[in-house]
C-alpha positions in Angstrom: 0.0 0.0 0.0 2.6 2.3 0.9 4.3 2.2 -2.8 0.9 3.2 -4.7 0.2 5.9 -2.3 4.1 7.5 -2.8 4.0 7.4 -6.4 0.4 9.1 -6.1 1.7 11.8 -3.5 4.7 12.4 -6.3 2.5 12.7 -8.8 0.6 15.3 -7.5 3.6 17.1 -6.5 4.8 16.9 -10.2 1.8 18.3 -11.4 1.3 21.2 -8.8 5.5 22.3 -9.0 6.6 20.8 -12.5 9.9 23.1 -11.2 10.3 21.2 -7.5 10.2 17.5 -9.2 12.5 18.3 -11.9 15.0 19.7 -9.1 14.6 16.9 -7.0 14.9 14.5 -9.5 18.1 15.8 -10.6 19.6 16.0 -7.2 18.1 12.2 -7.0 19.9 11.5 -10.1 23.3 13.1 -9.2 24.1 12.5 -5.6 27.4 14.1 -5.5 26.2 17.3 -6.4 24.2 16.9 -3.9 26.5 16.4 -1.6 28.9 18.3 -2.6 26.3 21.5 -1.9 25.4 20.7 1.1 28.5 19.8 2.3 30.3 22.9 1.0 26.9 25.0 2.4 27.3 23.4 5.8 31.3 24.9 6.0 30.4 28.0 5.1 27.1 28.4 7.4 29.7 27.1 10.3 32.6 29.8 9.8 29.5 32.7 9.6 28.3 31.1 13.0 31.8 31.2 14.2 33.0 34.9 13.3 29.5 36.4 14.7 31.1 34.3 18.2 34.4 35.7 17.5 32.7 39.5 17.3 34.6 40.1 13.9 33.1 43.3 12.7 31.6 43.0 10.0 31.4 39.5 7.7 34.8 38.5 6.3 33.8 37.1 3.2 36.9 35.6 1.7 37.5 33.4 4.9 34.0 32.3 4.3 34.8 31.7 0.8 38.2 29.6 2.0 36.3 27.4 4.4 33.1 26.7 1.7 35.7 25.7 -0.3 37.0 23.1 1.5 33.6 21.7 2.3 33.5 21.9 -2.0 36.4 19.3 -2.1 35.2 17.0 0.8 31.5 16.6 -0.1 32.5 14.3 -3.3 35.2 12.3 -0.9 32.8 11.9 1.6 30.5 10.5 -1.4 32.9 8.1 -2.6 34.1 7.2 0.7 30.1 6.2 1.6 29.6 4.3 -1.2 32.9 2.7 -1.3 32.6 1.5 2.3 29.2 0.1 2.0 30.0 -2.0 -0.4 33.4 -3.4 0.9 30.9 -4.7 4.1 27.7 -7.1 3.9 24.5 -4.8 4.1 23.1 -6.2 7.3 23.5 -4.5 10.1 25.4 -5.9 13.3 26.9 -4.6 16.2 30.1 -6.1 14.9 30.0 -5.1 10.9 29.1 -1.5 12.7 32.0 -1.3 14.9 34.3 -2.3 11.8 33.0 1.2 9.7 33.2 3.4 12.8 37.0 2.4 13.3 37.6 2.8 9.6 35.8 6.0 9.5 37.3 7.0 12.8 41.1 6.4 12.0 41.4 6.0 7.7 39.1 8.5 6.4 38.8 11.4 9.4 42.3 11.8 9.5 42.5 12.6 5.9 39.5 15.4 6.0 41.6 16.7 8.3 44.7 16.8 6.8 43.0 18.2 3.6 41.4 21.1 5.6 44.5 22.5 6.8 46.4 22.2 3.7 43.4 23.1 2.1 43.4 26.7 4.3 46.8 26.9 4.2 47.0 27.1 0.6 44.7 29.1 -0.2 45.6 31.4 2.8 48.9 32.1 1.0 50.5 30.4 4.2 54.4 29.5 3.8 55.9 26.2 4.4 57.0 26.9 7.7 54.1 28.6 9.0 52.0 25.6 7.2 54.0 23.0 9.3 53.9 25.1 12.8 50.3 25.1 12.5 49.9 21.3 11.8 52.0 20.3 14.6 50.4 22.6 16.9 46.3 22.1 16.0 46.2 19.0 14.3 46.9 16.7 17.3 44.1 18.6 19.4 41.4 18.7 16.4 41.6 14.9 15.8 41.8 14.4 19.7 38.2 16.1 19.7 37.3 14.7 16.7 37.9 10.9 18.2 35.7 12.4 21.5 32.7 13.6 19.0 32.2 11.7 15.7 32.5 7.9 16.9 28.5 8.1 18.6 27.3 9.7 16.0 28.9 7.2 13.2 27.4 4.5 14.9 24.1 6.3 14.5 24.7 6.9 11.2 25.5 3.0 10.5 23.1 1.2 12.1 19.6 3.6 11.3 20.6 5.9 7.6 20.1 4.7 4.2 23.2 4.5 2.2 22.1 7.4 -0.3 21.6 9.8 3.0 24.9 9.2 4.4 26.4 12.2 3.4 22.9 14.5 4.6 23.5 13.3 7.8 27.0 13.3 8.2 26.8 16.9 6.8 23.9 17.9 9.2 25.9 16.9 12.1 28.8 18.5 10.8 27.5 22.3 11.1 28.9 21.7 15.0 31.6 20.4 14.2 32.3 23.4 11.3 32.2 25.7 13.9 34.9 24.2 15.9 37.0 23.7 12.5 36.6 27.7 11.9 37.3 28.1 15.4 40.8 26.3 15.6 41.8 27.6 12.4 41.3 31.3 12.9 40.7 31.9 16.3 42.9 28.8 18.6 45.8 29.7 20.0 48.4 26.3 21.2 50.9 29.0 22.4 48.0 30.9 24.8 48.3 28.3 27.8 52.7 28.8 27.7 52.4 32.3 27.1 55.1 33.8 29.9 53.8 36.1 32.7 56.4 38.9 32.6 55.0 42.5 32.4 57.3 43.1 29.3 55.8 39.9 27.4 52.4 40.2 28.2 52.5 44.0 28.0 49.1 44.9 25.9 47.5 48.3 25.0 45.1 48.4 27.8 48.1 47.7 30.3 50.8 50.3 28.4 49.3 53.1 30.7 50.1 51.2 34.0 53.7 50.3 33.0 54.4 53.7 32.1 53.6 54.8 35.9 55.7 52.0 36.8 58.4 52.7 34.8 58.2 56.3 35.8 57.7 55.1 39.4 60.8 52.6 39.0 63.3 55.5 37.8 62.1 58.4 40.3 63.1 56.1 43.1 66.1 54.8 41.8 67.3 59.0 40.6 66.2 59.4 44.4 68.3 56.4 46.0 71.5 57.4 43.8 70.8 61.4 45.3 71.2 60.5 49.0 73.8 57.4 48.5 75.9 60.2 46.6 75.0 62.6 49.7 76.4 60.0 52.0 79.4 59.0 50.1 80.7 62.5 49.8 79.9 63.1 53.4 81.4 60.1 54.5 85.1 60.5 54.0 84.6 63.8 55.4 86.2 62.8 58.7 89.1 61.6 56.9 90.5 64.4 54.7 93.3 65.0 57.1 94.6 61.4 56.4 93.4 61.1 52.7 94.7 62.6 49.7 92.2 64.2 47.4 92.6 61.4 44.8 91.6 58.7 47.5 88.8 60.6 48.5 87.6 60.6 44.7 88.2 57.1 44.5 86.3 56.4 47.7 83.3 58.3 46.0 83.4 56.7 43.1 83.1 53.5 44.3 80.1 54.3 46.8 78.6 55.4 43.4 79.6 52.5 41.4 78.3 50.0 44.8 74.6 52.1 44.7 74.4 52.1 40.8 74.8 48.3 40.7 72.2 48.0 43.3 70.1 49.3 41.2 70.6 48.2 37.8 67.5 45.7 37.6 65.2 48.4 38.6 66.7 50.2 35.4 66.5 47.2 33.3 62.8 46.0 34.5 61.9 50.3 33.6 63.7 49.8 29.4 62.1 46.4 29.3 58.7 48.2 30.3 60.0 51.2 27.6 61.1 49.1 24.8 57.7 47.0 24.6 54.8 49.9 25.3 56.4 52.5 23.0 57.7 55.5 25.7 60.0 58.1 25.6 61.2 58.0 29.3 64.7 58.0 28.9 66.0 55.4 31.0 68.2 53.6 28.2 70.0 57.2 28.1 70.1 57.0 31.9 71.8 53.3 31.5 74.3 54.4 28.6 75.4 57.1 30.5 75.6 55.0 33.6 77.4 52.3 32.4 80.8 53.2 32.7 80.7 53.3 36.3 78.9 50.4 37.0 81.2 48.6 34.7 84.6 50.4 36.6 87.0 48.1 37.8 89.0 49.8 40.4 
């Protein structure tokens, strides 16, 4: 009964939307189009979803382009794949026969649709060699470590209750997720943020520049402070002893309380140009060092 009454239902739809039944009987007809639009649809709808999460102002257009493009190359492999891998196994459906796809999906034909979406970014990002291998070695590891977490379930789903012919639907459907995550690793993951050092002079940002400078300043005022009264106190200190010291020993003596107070404070002068060279000041503490060097640097 159920035959008669489908060929009757699509016969009335042919006759109400000639346009409709020619459509779907050309997508019926030529799967891997099919496929291939959905699946290149799918990458793109998953990068828009991603860059309105990311805030990017505006829609960046060519990165949607790069990632529908990728999805353009991969709908016709997932095809072939679908077809090729039903027909290497017997069509009825076991636990075991089941568990055989999933690991060959899982571990043949995942690794390679990953593989081709970074290469297939990179290249068409204008990426160099280098930058094309850093990036492998530092996302791939982590996107097929989610992929193994994610995909699995929902392949057994796939091979125990979809037709054949709406493998690549489904796969595609659940892929809009997982697209997300792809746009997300390629344009907005960071491997390096977790290792990133905790100096103020690495992590020195814009919003932060403004605090640094006061600390700098801060830093420099103190030392130009600590170097007035240790020079107060070095030249009043031989005082009691001009009697017995000659002028020249008296210099000396001076100098080296200088030298002594300087070296003291050398890292407070170092932390203030590291602060300088990464925020973009023009407190003059590497003059201050230059000029202080030679007497920090006297050997008596």
């Amino acid at each position: 009964m159920s035959g008669p009454v489908t060929n009757a239902a699509a016969t009335n739809i042919a006759k109400k939307n000639p346009l409709m039944t020619a459509l779907s009987s050309f997508l019926t007809r030529h799967k891997v189009v099919t496929d291939t639009v959905i699946c290149s649809s799918l990458y793109s709808t998953g990068d828009i979803i991603q860059q309105r999460i990311e805030g990017v102002e505006g829609w960046d257009w060519r990165r949607t382009a790069r990632m529908g493009s990728v999805g353009m190359f991969l709908g016709p492999c997932n095809h072939y794949w679908y077809r090729m891998i039903d027909s290497k196994f017997p069509t009825a459906v076991n636990f075991k026969q089941v568990t055989v796809k999933v690991l060959c999906d899982q571990f043949v034909f995942s690794p390679f649709c990953l593989f081709s979406f970074y290469t297939g970014m990179a290249l068409m990002h204008g990426n160099s060699m280098a930058e094309y291998k850093k990036e492998l070695v530092d996302k791939y590891p982590h996107t097929f470590m989610v992929d193994c977490m994610v995909w699995p379930g929902l392949q057994y789903v796939n091979f125990f209750f979809v037709k054949g012919p709406f493998r690549v639907a489904y796969v595609a459907s659940c892929s809009l997720f997982w697209n997300i995550f792809l746009s997300h690793m390629k344009h907005a993951y960071n491997s390096d943020e977790s290792h990133a050092p905790s100096s103020a002079a690495t992590l020195a940002t814009p919003q932060t520049t403004e605090s640094l400078d006061v600390a700098a300043a801060n830093r420099i005022s103190g030392t130009a402070s600590a170097l007035v009264v240790a020079a107060t106190a070095a030249a009043a200190g031989p005082q009691p002893l001009t009697i017995t010291s000659s002028p020249f020993e008296q210099q000396m003596r001076l100098r080296d309380a200088l030298r002594d107070t300087l070296r003291t404070h050398t890292s407070s002068l170092q932390f203030a140009d590291a602060a300088i060279k990464n925020v973009g000041t023009a407190l003059p503490s590497r003059l201050l060092l230059n000029r202080l060097a030679p007497w920090t640097e006297f050997q008596s």
